[in-house]
C-alpha distance (Angstrom), angle and dihedral (degrees) to the residues before:
residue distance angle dihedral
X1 . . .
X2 4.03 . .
X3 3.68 118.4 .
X4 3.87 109.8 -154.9
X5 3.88 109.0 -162.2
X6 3.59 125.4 175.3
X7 4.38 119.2 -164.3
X8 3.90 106.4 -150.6
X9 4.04 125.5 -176.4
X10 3.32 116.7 -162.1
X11 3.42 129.1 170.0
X12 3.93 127.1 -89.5
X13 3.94 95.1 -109.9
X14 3.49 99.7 49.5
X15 3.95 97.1 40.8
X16 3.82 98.2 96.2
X17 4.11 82.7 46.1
X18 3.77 88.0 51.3
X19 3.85 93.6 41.6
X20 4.01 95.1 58.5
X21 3.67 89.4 37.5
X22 3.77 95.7 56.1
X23 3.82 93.6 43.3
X24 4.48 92.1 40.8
X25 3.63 95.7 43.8
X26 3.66 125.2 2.2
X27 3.67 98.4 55.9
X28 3.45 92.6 46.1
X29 3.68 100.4 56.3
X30 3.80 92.3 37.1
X31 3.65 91.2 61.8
X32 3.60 101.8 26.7
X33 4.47 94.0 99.3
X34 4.25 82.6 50.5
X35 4.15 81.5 -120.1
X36 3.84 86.2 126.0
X37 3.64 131.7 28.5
X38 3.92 147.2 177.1
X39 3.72 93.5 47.4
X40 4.30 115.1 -164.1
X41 3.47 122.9 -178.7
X42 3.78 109.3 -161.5
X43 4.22 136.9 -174.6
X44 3.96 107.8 -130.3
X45 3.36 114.8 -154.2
X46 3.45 126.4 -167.1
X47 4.20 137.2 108.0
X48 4.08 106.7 -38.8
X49 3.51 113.7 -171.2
X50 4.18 94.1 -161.6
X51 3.64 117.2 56.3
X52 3.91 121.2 -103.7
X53 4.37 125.5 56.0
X54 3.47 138.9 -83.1
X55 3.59 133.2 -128.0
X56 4.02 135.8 -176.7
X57 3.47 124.8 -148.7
X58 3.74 109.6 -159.9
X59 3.89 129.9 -174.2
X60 3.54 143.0 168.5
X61 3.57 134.2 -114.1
X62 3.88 130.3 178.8
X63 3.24 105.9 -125.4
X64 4.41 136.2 -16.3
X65 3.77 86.4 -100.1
X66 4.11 85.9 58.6
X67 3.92 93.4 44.8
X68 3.93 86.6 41.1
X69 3.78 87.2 57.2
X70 3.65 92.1 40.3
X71 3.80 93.1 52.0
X72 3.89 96.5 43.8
X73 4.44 95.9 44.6
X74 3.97 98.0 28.6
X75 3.37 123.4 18.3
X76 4.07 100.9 79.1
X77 3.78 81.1 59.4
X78 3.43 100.6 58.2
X79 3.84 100.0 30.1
X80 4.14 95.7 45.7
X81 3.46 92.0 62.3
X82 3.87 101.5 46.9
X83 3.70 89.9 43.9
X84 3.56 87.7 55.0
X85 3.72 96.4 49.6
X86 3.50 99.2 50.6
X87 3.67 103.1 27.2
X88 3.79 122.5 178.9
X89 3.95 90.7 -6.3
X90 3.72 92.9 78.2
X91 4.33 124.0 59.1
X92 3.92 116.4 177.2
X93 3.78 140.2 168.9
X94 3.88 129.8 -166.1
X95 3.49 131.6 -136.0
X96 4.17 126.5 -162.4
X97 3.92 115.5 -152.2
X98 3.35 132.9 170.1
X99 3.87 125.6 -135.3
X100 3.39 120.8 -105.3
X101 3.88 111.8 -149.4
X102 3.87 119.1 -146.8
């Protein structure tokens, strides 16, 4: 199993805006083809240097070939439009990990 996180920081003003537009939108259309499920959109706390808060969105795909797939049909869909929204206000990075079972 593949966990697919994303970090974002966005800025305090706009982080009800980003809120209701990640939980409206951006989960919908990134697991609207069923290519990535059990989406979680979590507040990370911790020390932040620049001003504002920082979420990760986290999903789960079934294997790299899936979030390969994901990333190369769907992703420019679903990314364009929140990068667009939010502009320069909002940085990310993702990270790809795979579960370790115990």
């Amino acid at each position: 199993m593949i966990v697919f996180n994303t970090t974002f920081h966005v800025e305090e003003e706009l982080q009800e805006d980003f809120v209701e537009y990640m939980l409206q939108h951006f989960i919908p259309m990134s697991t609207k083809s069923g290519l990535l499920t059990s989406p979680r959109l979590a507040r990370v706390f911790g020390k932040e240097e620049d001003e504002g808060h920082s979420y990760a969105m986290e999903f789960i795909a079934a294997d790299l070939v899936t979030l390969e797939r994901w990333n190369a049909d769907e992703s420019q869909v679903v990314y364009a439009p929140l990068l667009e929204k939010f502009k320069e206000k909002l940085i990310g990075f993702s990270t790809i990990m795979q579960t370790i079972e115990y």
